[in-house]
TORPAMI-532241 format. One record per atom (N, C-alpha, C): residue in three letters; x, y, z. Coordinates in Angstrom, 2 decimals. Example, Ala and Ser with C-alpha at 12.3 -4.5 7.8 and 13.67 -1.06 7.14 Angstrom:
2
{node ALA,{13.19,-5.69,7.80}}
{node ALA,{12.30,-4.50,7.80}}
{node ALA,{13.20,-3.30,7.80}}
{node SER,{12.85,-2.25,7.08}}
{node SER,{13.67,-1.06,7.14}}
{node SER,{12.90,0.03,7.87}}
END
This chain:
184
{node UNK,{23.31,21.83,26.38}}
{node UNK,{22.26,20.84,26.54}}
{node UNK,{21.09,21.08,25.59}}
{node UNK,{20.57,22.45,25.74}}
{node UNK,{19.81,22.43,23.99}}
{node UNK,{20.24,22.26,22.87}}
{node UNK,{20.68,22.26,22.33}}
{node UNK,{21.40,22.36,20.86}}
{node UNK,{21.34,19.91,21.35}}
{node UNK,{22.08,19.73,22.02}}
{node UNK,{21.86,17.71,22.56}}
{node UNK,{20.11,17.69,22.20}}
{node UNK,{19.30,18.56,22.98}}
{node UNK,{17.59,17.81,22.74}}
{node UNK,{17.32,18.48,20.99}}
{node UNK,{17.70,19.58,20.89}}
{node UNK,{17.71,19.91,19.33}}
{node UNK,{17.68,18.10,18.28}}
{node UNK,{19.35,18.23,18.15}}
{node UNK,{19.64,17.17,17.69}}
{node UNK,{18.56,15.86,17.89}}
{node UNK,{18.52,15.57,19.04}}
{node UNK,{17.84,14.18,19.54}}
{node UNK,{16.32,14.51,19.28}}
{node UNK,{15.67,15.81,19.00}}
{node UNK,{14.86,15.70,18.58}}
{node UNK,{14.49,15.66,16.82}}
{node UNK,{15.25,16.16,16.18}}
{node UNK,{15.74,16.43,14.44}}
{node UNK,{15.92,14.32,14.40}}
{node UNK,{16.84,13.58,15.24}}
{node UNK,{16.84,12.65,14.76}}
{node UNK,{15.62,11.63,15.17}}
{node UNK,{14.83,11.91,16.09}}
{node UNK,{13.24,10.93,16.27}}
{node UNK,{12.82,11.56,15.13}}
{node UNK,{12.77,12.59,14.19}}
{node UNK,{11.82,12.98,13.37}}
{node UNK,{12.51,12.34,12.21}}
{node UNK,{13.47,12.35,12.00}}
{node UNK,{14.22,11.47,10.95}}
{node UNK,{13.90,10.05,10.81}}
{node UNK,{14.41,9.40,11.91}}
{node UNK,{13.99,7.95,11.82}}
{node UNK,{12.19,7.88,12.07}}
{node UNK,{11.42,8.60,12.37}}
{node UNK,{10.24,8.56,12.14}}
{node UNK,{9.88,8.60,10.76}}
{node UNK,{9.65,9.49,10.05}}
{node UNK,{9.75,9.61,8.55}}
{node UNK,{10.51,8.00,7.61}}
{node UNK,{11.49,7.38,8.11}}
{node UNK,{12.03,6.37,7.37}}
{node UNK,{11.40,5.03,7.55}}
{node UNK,{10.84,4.96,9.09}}
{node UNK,{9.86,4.31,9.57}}
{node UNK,{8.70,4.26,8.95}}
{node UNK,{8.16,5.21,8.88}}
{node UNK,{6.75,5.16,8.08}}
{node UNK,{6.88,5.39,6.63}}
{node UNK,{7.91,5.46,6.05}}
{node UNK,{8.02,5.27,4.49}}
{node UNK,{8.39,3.94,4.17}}
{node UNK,{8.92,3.25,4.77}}
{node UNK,{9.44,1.79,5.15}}
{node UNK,{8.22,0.63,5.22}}
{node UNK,{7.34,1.71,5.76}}
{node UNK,{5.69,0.42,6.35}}
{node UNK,{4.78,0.37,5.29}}
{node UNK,{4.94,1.74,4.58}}
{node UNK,{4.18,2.26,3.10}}
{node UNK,{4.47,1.19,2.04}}
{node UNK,{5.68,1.47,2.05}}
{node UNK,{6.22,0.14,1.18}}
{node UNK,{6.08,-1.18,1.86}}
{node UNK,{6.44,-1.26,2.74}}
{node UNK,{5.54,-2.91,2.77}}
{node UNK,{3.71,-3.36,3.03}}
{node UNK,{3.24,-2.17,2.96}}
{node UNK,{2.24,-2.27,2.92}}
{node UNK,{2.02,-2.42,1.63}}
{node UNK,{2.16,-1.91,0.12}}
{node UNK,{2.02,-2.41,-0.92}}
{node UNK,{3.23,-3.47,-1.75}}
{node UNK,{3.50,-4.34,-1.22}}
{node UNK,{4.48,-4.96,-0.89}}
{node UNK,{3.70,-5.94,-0.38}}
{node UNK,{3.04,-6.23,0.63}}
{node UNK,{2.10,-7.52,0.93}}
{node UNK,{1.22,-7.01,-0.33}}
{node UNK,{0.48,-6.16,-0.79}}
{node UNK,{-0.52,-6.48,-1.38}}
{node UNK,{0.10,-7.26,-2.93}}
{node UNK,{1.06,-6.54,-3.23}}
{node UNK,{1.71,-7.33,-4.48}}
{node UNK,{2.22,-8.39,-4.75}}
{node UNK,{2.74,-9.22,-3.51}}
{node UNK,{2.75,-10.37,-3.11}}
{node UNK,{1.82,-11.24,-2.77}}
{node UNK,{0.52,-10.83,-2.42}}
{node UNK,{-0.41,-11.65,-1.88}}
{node UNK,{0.08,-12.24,-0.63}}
{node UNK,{0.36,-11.31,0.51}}
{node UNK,{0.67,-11.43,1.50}}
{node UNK,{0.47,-10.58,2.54}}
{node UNK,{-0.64,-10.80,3.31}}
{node UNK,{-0.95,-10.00,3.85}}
{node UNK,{-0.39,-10.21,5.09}}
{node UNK,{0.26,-11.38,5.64}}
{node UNK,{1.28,-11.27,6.99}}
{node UNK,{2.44,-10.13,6.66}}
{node UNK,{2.64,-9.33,5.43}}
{node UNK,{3.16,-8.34,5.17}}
{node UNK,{2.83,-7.35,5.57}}
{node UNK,{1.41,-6.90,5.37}}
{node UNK,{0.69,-5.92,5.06}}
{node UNK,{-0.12,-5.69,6.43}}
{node UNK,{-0.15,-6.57,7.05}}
{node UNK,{-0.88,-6.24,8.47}}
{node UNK,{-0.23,-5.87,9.64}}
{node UNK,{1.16,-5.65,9.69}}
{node UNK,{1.70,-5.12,10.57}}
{node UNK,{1.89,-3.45,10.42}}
{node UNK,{1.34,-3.07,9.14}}
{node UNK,{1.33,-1.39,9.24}}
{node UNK,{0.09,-0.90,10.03}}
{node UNK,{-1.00,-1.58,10.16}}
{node UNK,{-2.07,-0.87,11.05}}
{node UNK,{-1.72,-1.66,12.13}}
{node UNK,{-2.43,-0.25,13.39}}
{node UNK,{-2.88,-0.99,14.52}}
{node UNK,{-3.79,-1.64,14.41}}
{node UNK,{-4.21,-2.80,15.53}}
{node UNK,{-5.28,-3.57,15.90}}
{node UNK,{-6.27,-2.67,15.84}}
{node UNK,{-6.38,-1.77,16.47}}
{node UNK,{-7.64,-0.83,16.25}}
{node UNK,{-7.52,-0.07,15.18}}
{node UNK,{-7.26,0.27,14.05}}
{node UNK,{-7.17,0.71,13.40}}
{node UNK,{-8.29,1.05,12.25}}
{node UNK,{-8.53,2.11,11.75}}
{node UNK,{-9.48,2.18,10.82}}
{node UNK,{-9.29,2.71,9.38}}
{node UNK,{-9.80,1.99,8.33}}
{node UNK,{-9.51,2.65,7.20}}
{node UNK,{-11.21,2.55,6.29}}
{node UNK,{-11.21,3.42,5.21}}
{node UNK,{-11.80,3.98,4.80}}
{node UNK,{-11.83,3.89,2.97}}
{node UNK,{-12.27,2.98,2.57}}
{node UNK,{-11.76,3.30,0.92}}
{node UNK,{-12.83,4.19,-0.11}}
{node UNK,{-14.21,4.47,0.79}}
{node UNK,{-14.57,5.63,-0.03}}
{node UNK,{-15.87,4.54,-0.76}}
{node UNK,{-16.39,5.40,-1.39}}
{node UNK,{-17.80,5.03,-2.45}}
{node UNK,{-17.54,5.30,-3.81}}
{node UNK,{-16.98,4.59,-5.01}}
{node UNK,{-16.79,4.67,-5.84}}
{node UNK,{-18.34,4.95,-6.74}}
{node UNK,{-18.51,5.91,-7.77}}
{node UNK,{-19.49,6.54,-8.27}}
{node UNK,{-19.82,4.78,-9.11}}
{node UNK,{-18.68,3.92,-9.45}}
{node UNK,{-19.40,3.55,-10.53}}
{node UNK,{-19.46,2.06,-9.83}}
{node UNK,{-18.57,1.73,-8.72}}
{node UNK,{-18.86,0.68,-7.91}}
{node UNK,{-18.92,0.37,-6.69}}
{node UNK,{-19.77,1.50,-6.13}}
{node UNK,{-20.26,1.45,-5.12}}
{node UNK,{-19.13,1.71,-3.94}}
{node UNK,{-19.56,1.43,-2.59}}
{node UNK,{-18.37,1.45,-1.41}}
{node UNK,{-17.54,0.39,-1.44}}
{node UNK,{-16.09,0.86,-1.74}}
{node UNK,{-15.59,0.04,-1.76}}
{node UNK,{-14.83,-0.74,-0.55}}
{node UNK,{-14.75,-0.21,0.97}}
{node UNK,{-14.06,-0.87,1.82}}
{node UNK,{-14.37,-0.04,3.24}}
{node UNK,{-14.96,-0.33,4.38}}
{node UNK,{-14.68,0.48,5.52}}
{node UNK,{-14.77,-0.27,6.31}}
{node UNK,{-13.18,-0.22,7.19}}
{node UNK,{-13.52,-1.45,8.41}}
{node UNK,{-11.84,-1.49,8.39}}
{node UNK,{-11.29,-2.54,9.48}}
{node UNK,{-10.36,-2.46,9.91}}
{node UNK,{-8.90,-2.69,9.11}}
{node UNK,{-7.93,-2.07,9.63}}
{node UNK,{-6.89,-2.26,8.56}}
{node UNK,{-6.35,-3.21,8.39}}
{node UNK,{-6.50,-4.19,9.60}}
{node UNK,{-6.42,-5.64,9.45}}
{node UNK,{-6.88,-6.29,8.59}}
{node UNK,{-8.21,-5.98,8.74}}
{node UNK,{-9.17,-6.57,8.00}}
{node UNK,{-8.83,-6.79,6.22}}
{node UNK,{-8.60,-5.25,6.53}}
{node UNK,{-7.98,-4.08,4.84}}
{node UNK,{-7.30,-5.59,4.19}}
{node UNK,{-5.89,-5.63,5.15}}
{node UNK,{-4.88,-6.29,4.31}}
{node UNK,{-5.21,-7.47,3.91}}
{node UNK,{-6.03,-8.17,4.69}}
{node UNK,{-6.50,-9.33,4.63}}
{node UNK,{-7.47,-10.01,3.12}}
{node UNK,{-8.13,-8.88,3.26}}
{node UNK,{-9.20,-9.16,2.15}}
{node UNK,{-8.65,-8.86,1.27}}
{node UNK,{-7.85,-7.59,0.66}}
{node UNK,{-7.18,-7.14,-0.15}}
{node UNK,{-6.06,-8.17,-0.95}}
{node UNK,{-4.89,-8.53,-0.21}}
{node UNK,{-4.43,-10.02,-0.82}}
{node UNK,{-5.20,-11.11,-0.73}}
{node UNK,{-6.03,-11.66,-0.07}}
{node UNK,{-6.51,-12.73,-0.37}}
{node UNK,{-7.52,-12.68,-1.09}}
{node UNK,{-8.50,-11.53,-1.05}}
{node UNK,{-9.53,-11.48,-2.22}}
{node UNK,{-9.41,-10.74,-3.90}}
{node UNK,{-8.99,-9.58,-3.68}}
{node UNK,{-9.22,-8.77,-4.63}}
{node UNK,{-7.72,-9.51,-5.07}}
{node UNK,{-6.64,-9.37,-4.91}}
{node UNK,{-5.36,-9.08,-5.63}}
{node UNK,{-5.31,-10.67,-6.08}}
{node UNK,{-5.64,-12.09,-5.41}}
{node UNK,{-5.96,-13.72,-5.39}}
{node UNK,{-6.53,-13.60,-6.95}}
{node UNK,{-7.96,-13.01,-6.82}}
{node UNK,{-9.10,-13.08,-7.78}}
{node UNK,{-8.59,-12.23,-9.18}}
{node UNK,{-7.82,-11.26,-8.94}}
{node UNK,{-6.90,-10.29,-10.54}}
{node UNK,{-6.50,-12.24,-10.72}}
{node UNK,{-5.16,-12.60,-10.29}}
{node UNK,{-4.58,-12.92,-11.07}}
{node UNK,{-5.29,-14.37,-11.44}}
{node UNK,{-6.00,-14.72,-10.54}}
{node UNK,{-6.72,-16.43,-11.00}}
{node UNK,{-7.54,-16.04,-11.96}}
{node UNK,{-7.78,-15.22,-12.15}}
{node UNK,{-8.27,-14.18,-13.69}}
{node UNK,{-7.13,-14.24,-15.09}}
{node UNK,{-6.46,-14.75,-14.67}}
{node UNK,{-5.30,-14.23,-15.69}}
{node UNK,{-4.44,-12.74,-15.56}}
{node UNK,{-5.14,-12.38,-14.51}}
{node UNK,{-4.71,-10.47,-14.73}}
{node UNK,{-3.54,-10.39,-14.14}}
{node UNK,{-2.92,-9.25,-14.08}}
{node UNK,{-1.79,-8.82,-13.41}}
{node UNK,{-2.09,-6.87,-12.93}}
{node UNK,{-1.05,-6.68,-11.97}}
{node UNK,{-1.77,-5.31,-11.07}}
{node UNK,{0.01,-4.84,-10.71}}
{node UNK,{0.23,-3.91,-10.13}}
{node UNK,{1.01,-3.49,-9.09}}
{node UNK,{0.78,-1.89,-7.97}}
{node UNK,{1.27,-1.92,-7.15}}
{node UNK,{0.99,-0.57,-6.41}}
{node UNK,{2.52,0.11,-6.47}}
{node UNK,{2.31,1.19,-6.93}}
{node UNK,{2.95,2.31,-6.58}}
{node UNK,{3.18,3.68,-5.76}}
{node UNK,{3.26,3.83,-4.82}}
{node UNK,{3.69,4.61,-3.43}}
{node UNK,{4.52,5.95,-4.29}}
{node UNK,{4.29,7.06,-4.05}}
{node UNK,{5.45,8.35,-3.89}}
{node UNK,{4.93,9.48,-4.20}}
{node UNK,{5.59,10.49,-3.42}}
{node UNK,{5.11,11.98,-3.42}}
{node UNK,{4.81,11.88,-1.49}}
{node UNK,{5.33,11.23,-0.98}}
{node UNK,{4.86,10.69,0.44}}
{node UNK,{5.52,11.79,1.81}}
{node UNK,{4.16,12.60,1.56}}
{node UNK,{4.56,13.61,2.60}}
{node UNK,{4.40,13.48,4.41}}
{node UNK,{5.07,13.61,4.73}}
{node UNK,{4.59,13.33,6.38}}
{node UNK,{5.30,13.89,7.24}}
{node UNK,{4.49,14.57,8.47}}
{node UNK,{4.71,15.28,9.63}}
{node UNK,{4.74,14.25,10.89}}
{node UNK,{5.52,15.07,12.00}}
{node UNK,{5.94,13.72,13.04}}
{node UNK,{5.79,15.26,14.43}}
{node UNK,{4.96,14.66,15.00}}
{node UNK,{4.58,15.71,16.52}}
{node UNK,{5.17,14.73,17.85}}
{node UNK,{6.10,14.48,18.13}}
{node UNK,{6.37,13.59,18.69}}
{node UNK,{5.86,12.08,18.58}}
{node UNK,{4.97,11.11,19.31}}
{node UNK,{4.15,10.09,19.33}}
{node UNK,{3.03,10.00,18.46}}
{node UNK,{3.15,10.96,17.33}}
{node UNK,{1.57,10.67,16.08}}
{node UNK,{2.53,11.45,14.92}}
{node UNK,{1.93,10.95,13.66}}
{node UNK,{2.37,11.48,12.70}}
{node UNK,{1.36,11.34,11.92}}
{node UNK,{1.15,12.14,10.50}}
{node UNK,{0.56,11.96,9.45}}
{node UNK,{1.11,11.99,8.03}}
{node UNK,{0.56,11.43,6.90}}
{node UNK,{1.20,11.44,6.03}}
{node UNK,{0.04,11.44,4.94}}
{node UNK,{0.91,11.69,3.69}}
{node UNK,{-0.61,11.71,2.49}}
{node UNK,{0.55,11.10,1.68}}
{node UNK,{0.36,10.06,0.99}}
{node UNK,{0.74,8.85,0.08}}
{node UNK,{-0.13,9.04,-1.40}}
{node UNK,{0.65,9.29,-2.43}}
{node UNK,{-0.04,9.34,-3.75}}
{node UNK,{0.06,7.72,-4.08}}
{node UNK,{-1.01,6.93,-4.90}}
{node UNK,{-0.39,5.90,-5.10}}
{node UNK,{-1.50,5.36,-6.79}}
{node UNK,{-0.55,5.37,-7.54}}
{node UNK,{-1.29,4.04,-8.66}}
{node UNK,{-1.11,2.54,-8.45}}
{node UNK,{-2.23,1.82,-9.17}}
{node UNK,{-2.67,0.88,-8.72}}
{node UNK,{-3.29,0.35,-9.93}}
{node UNK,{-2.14,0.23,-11.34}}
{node UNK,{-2.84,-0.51,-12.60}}
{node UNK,{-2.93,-1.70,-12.26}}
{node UNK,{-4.30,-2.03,-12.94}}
{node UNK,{-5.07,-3.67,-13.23}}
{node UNK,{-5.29,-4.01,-14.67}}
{node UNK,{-4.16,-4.84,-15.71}}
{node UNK,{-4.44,-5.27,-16.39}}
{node UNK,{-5.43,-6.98,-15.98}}
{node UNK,{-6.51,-6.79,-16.87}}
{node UNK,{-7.34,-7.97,-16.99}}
{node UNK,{-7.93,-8.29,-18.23}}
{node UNK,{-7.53,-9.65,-18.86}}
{node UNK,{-7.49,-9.98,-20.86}}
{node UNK,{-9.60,-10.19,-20.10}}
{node UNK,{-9.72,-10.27,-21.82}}
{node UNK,{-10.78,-9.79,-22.30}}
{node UNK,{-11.07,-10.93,-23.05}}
{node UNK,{-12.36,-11.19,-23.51}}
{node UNK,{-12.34,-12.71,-23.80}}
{node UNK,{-12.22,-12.49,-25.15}}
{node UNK,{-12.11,-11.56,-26.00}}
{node UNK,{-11.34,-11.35,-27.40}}
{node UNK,{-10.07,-11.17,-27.51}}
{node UNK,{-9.22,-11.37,-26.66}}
{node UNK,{-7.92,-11.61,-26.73}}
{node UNK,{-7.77,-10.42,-26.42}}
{node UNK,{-7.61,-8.91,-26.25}}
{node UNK,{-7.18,-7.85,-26.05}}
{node UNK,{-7.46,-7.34,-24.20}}
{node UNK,{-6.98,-6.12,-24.04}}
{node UNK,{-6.40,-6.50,-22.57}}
{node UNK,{-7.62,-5.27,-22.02}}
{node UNK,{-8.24,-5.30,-20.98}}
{node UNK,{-8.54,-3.59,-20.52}}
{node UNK,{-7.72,-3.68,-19.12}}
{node UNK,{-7.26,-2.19,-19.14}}
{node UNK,{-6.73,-1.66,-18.31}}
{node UNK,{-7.28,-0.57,-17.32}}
{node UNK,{-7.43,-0.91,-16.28}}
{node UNK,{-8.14,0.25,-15.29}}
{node UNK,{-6.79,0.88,-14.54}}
{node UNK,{-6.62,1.92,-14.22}}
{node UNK,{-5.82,2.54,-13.94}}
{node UNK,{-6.00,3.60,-12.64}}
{node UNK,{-6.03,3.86,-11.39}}
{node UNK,{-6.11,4.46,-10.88}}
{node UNK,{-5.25,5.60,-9.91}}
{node UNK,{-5.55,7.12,-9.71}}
{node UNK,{-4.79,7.76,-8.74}}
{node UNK,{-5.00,7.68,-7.45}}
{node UNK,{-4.87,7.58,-6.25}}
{node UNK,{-5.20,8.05,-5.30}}
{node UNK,{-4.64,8.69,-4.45}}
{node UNK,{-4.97,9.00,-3.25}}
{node UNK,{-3.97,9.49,-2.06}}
{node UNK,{-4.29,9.04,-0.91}}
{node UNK,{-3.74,8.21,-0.16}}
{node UNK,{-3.77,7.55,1.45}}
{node UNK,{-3.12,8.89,2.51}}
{node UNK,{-4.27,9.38,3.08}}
{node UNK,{-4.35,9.74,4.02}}
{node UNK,{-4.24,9.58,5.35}}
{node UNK,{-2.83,9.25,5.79}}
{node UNK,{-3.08,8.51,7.11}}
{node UNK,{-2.52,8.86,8.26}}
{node UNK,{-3.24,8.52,9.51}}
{node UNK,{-2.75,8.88,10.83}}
{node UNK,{-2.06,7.89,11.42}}
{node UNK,{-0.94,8.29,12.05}}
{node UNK,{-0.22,6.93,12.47}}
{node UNK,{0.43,7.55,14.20}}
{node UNK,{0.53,6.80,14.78}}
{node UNK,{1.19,6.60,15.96}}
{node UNK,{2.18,5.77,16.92}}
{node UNK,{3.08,6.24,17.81}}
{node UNK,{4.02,4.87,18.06}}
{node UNK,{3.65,4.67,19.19}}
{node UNK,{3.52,2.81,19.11}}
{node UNK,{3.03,2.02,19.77}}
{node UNK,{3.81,1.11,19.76}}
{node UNK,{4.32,0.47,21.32}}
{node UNK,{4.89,-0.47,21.24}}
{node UNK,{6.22,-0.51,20.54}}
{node UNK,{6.98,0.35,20.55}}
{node UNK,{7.83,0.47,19.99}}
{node UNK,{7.98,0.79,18.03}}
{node UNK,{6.64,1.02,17.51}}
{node UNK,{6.95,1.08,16.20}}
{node UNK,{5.67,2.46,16.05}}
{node UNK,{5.79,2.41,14.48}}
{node UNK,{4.82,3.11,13.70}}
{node UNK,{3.88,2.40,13.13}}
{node UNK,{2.30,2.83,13.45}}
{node UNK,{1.46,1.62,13.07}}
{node UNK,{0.43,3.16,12.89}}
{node UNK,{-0.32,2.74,11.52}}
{node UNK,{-1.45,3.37,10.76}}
{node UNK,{-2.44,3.18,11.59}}
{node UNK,{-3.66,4.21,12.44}}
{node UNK,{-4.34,4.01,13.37}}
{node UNK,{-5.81,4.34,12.63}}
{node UNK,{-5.75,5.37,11.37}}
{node UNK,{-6.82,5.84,10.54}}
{node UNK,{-6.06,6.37,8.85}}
{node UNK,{-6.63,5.45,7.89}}
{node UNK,{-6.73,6.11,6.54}}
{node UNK,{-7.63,6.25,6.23}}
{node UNK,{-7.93,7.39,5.43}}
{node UNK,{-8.86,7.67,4.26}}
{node UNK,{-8.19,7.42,2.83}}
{node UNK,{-8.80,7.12,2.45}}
{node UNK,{-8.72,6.99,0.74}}
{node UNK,{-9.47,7.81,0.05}}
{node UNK,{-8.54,8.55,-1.17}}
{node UNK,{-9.33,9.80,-1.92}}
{node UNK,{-8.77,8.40,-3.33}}
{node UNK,{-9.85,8.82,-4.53}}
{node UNK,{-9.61,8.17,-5.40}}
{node UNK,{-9.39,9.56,-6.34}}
{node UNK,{-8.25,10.23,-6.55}}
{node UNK,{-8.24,11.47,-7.48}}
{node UNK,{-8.76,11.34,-9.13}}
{node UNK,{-8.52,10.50,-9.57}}
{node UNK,{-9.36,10.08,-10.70}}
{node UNK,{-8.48,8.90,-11.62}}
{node UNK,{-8.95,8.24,-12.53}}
{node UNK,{-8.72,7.11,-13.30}}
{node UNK,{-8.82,6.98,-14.50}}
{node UNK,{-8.63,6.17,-15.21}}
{node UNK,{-8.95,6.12,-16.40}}
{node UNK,{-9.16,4.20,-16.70}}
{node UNK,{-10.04,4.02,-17.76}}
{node UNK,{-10.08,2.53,-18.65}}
{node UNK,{-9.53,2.55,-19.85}}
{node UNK,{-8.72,1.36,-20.22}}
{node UNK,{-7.94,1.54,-21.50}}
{node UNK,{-8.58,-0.06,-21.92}}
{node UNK,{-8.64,-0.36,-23.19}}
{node UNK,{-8.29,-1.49,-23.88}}
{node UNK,{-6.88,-1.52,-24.78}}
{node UNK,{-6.37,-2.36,-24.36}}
{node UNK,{-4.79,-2.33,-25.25}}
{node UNK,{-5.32,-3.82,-25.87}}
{node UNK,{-4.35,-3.68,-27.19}}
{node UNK,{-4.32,-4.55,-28.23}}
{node UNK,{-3.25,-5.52,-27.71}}
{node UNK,{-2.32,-5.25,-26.96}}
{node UNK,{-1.27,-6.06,-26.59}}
{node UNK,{-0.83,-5.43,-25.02}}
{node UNK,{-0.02,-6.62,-24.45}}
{node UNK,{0.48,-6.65,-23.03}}
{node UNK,{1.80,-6.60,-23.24}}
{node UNK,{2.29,-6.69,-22.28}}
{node UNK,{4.06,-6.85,-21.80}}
{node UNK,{3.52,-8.06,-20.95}}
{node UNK,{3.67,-8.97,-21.59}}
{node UNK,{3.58,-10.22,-20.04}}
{node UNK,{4.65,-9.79,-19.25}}
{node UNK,{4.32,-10.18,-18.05}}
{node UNK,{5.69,-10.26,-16.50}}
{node UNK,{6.22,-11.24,-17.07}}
{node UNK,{7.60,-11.28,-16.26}}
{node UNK,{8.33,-12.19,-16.35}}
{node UNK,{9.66,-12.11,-15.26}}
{node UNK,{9.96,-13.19,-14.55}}
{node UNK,{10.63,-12.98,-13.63}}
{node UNK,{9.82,-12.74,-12.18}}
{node UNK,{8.72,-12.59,-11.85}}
{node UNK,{8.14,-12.46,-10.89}}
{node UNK,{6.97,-13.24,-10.16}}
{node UNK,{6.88,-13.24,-9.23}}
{node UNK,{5.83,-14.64,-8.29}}
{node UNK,{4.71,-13.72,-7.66}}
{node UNK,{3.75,-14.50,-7.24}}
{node UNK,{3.05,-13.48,-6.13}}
{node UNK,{2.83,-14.63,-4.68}}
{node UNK,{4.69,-15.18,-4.80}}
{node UNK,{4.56,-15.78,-3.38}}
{node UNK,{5.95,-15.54,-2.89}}
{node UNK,{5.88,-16.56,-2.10}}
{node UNK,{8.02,-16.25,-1.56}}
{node UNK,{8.83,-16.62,-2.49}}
{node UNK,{8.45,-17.31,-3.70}}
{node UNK,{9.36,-18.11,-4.61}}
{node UNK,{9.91,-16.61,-5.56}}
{node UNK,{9.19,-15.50,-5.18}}
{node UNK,{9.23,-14.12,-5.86}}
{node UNK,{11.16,-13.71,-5.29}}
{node UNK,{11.97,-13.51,-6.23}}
{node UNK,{13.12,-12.79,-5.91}}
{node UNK,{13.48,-11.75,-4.52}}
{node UNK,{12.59,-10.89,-4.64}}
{node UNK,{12.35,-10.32,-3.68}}
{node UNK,{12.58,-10.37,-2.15}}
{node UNK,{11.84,-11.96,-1.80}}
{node UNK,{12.37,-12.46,-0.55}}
{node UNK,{13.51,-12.30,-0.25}}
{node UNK,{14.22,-12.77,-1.11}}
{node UNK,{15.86,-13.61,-0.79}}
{node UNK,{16.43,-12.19,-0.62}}
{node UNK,{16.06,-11.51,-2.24}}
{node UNK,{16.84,-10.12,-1.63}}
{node UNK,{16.71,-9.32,-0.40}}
{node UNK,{15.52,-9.37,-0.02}}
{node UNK,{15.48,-8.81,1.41}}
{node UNK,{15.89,-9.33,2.58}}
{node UNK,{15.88,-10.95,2.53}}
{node UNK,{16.45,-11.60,3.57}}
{node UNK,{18.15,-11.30,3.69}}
{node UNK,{18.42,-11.36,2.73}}
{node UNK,{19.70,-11.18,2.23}}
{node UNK,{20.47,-9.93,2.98}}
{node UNK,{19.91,-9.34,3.21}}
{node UNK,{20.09,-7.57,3.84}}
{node UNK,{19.54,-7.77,5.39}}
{node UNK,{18.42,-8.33,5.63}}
{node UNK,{18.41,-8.53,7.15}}
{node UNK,{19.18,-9.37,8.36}}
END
């Protein structure tokens, strides 16, 4: 009978871990889409996140993770591209512990923003960070209850030239959908 709760406990920690690497990615996943009915099912309702005081622009975000996803696709990620710009998030290095009913995790993530320049050339802001987050199961899932955001450091580029996208939406008409529907 130990060696049965062994196991059954090795596999809640398993599917915990795939769970919350699963929400990571769709959490930047709504934001890259401009979809935050994506992106708002990784926090709880109560949930709090934290994006910190940037030295050169001030605080950038504290308040709910709802809130987070919300403003985040509809404002910031809306406003890149009706800019002309283009962005994506990148997730990995995604460490996380599971104590039964709470887990934590620390998420490395870049987050380039190309935006053209009214001389035709491009600047590029580039950032590291790490999402710090506490999560817990509720209701049957894994839902982010507190992040912090560390901004590890960045850099600004001007490039002479882009790679335009191609092949990609920032709505459902995006490939993406189908492929995922496709599998569910």
């Amino acid at each position: 009978m130990k060696k049965m709760q062994e196991l059954e406990d090795r596999l809640w920690v398993a599917e915990a871990k795939e769970e919350i690497r699963y929400k990571l990615c769709m959490y930047a996943r709504g934001d890259d889409r401009q979809d935050a009915a994506i992106g708002k099912p990784v926090y709880a309702e109560d949930s709090y996140v934290d994006f910190g005081t940037s030295p050169e622009f001030g605080e950038v975000f504290k308040g709910s993770g709802q809130e987070w996803a919300e403003y985040c696709a509809n404002t910031i990620d809306k406003g890149i591209t009706a800019n002309g710009g283009y962005y994506a998030h990148q997730m990995y290095n995604i460490a996380i512990t599971v104590n039964g009913t709470k887990a934590g995790s620390e998420t490395y993530a870049n987050a380039p923003v190309m935006s053209p320049n009214e001389d035709g050339t491009w600047h590029v802001l580039q950032t590291v960070a790490r999402y710090c987050d506490k999560w817990e199961y509720r209701d049957g899932e894994w839902v982010i209850v507190e992040r912090i955001v560390t901004n590890d450091f960045g850099w600004h580029l001007t490039s002479e030239k882009l790679q335009i996208p191609y092949g990609c939406a920032f709505d459902e008409t995006d490939p993406s959908y189908g492929a995922l529907a496709y599998g569910a």
